[in-house]
DSSP file (Angstrom, degrees, kcal/mol; ACC not computed):
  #  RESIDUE AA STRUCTURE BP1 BP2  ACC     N-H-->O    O-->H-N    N-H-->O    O-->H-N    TCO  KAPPA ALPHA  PHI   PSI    X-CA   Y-CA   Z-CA
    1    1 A X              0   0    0      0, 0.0     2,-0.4     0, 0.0    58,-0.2   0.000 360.0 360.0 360.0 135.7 -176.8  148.2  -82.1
    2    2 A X  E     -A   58   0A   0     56,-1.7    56,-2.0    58,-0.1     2,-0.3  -0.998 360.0-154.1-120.5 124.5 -173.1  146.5  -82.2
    3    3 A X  E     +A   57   0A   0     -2,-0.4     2,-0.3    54,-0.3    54,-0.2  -0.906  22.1 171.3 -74.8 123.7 -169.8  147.2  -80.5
    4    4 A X  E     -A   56   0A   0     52,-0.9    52,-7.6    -2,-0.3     2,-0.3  -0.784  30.5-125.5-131.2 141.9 -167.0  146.1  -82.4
    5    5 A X  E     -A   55   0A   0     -2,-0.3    71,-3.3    50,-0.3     2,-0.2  -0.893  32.6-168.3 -72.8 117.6 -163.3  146.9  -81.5
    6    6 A X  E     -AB  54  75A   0     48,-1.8    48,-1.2    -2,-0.3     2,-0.3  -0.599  22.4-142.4-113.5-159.7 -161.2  148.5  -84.4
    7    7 A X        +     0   0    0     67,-0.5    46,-0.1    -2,-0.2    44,-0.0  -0.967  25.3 162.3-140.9 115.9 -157.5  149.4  -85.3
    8    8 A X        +     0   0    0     44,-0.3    44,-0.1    -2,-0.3     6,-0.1  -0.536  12.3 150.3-133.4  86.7 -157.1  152.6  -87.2
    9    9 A X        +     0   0    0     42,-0.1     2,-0.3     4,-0.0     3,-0.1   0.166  54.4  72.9-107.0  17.4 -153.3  153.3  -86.6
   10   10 A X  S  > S-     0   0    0      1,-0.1     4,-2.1     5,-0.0     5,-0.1  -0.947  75.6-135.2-134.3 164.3 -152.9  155.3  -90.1
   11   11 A X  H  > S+     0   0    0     -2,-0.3     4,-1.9     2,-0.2    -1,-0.1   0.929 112.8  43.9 -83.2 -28.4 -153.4  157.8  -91.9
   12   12 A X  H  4 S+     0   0    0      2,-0.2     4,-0.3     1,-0.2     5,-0.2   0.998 109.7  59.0 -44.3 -63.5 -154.5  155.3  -95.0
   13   13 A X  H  > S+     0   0    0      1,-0.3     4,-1.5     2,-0.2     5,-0.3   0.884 103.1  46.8 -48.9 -58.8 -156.3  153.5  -92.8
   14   14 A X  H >X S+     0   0    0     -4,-2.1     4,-1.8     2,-0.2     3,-1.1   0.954 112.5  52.2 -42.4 -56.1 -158.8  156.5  -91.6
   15   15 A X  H >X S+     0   0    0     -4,-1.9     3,-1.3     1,-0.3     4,-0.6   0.698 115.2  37.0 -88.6 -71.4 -159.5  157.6  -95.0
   16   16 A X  H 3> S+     0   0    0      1,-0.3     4,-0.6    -4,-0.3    -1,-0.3  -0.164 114.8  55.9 -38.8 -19.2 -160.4  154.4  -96.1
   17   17 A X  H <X S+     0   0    0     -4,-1.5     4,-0.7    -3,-1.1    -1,-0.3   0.356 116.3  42.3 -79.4 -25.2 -162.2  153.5  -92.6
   18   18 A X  H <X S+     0   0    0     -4,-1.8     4,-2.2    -3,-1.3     3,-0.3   0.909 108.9  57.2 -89.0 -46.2 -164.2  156.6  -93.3
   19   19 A X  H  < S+     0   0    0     -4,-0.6     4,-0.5     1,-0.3    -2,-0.1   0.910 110.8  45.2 -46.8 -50.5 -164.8  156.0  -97.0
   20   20 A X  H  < S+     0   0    0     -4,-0.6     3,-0.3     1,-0.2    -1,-0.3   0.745 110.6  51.2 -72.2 -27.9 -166.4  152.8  -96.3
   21   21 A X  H  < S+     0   0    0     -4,-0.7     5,-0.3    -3,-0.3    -1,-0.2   0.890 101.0  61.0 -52.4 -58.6 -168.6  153.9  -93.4
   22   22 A X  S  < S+     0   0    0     -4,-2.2    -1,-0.2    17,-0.1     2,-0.2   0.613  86.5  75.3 -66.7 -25.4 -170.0  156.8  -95.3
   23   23 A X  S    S+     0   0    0     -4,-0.5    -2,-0.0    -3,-0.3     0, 0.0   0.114  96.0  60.0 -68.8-170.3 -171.6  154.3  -98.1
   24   24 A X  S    S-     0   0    0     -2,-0.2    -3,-0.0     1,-0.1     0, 0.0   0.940  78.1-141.0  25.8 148.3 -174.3  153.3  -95.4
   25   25 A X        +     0   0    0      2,-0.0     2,-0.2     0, 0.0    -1,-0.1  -0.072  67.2 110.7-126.9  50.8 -177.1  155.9  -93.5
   26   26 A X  S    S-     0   0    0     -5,-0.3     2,-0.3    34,-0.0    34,-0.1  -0.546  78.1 -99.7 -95.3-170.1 -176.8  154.4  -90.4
   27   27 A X  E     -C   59   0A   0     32,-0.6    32,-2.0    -2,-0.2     2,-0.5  -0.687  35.5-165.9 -90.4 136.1 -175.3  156.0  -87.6
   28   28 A X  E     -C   58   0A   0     -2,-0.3    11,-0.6    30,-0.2     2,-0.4  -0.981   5.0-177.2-139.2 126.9 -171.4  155.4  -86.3
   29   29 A X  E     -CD  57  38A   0     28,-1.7    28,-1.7    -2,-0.5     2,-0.4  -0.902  17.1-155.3-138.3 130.4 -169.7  156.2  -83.2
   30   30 A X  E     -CD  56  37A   0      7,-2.7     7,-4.5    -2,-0.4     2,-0.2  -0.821  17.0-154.4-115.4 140.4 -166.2  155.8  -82.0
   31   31 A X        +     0   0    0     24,-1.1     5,-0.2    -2,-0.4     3,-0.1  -0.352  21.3 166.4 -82.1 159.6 -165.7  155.7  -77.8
   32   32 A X        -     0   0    0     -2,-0.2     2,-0.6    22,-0.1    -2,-0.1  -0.044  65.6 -55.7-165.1  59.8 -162.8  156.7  -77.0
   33   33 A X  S    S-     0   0    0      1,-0.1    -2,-0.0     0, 0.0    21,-0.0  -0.902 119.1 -24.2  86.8-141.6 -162.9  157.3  -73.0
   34   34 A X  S    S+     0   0    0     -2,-0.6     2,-0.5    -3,-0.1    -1,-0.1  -0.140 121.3 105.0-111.6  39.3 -165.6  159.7  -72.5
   35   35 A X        -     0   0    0      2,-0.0     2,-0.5     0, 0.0    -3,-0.0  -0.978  46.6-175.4-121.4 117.4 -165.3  160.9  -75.9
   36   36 A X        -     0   0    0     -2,-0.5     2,-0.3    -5,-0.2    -5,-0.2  -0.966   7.6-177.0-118.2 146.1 -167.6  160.1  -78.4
   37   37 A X  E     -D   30   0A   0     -7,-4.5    -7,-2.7    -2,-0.5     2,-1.0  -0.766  38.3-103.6-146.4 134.7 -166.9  161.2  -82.0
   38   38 A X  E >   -D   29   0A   0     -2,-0.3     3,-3.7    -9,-0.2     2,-1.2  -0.588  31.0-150.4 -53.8  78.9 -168.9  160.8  -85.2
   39   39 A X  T 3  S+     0   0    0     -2,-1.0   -18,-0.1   -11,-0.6   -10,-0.1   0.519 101.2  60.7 -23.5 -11.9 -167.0  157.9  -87.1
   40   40 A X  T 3  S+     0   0    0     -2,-1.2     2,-0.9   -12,-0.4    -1,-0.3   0.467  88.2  90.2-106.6  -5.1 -168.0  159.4  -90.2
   41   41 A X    <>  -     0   0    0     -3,-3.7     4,-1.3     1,-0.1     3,-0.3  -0.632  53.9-171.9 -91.6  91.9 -165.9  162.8  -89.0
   42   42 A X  H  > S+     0   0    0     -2,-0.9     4,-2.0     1,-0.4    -1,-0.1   0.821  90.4  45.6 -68.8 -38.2 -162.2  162.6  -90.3
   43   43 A X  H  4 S+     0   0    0      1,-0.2    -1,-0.4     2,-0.2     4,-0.4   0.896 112.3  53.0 -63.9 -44.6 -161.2  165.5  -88.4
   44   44 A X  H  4 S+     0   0    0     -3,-0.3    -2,-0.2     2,-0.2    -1,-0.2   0.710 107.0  49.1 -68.8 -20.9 -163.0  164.2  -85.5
   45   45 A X  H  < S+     0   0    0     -4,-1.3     3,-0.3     1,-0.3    -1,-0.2   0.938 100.7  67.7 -83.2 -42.5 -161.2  160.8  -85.6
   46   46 A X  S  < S+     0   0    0     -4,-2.0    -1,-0.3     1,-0.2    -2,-0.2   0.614  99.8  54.6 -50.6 -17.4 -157.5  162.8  -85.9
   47   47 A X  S    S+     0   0    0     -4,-0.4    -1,-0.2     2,-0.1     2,-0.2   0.269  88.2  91.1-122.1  42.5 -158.2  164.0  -82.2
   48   48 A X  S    S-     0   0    0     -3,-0.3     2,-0.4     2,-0.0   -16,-0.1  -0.495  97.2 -99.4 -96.1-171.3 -158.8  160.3  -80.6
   49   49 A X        -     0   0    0     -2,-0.2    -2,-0.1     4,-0.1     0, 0.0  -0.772  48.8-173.4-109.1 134.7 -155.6  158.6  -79.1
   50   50 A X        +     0   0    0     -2,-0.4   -42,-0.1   -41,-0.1     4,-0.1  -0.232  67.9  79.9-129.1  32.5 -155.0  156.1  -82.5
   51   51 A X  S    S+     0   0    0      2,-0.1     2,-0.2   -44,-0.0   -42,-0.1   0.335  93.8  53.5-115.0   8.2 -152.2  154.1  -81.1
   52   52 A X  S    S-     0   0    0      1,-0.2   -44,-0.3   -44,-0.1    -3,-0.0  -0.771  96.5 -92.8-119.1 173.2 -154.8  152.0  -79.2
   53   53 A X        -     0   0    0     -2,-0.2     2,-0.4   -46,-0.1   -46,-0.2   0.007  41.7-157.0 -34.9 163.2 -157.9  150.2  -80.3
   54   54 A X  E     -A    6   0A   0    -48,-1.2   -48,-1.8    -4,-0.1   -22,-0.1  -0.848  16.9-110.6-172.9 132.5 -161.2  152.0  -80.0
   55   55 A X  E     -A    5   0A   0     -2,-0.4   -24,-1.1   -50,-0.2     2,-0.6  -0.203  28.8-160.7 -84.7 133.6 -164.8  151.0  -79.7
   56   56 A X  E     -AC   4  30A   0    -52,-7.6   -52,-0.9   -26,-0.2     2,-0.5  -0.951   3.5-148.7-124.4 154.7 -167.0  151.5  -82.5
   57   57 A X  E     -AC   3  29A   0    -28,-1.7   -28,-1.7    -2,-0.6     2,-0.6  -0.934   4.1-162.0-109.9 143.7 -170.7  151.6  -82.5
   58   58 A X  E     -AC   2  28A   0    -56,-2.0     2,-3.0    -2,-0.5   -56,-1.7  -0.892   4.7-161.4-128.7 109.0 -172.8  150.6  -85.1
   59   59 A X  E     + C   0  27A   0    -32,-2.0   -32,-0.6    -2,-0.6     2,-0.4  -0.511  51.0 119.7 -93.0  95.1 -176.4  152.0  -84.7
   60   60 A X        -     0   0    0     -2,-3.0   -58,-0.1     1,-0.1    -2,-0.1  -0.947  44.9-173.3-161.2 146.2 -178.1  149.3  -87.2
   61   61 A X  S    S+     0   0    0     -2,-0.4     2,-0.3     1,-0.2     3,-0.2   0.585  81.5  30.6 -89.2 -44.9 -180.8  146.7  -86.7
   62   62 A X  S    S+     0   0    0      1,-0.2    -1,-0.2     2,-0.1     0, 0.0  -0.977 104.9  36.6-146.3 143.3 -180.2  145.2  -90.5
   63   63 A X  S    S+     0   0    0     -2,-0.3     4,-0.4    -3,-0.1    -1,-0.2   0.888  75.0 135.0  82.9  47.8 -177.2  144.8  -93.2
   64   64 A X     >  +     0   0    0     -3,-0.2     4,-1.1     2,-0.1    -2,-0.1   0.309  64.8  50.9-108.3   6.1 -175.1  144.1  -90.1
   65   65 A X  H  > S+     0   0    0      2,-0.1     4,-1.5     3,-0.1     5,-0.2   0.627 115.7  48.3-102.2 -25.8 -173.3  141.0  -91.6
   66   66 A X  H  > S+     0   0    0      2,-0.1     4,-1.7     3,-0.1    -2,-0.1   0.985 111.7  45.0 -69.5 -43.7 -172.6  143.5  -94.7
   67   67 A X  H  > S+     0   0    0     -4,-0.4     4,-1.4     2,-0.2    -2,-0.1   0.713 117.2  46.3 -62.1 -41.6 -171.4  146.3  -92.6
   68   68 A X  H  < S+     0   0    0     -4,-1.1     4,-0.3     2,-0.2    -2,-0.1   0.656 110.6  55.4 -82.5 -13.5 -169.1  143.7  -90.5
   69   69 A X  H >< S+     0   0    0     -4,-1.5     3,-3.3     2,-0.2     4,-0.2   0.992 110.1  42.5 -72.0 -52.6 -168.2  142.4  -93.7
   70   70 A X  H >< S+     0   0    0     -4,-1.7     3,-0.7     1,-0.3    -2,-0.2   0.690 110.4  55.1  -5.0 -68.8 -167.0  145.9  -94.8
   71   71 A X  G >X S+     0   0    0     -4,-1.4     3,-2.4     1,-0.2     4,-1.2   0.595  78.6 110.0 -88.6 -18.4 -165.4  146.7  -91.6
   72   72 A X  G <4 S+     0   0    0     -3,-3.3     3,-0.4    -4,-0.3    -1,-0.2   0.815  78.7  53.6 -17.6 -56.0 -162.9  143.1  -91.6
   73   73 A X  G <4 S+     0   0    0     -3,-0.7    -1,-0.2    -4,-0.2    -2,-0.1   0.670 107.1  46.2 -87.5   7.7 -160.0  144.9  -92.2
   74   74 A X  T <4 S+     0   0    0     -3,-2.4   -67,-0.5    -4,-0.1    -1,-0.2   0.611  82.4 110.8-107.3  -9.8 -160.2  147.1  -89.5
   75   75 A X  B  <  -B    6   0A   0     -4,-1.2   -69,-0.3    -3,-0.4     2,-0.2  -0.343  67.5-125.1 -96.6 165.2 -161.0  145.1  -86.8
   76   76 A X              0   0    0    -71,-3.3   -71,-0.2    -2,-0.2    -1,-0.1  -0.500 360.0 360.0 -95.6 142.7 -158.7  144.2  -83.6
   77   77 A X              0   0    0     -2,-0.2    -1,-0.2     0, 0.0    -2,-0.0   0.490 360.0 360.0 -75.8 360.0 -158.6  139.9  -83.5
């Protein structure tokens, strides 16, 4: 498993953060607090706070330098 910080501060940004996620059958979860939401769940993602950063989790063992490539443009520097 990897925690990575992203940025999803649009509405572009979601469906395209979701699009790319879904392409994989691992598992995803974004923290948010004490809320954790299926990453792969667009409606779920609409009821986070999106005007901060938010923890994602990535439950994978292998194809995580594929997955982190994927994820570049969402992630906070």
């Amino acid at each position: 498993m990897k925690t990575v910080m992203i940025s999803l501060n649009s509405i572009d940004k979601v469906k395209s953060f979701v699009n790319d996620i879904t392409k994989f059958n691992y598992d995803f979860d974004l923290v948010s607090g004490r809320y954790v939401i299926d990453a792969k769940s667009i409606m779920g993602i609409f009821s986070l706070d999106l005007s901060r950063p938010i923890e994602l989790s990535i439950h994978a063992d292998d194809n995580l330098d594929e997955i982190m490539e994927v994820l570049t443009p969402y992630l906070v520097q």
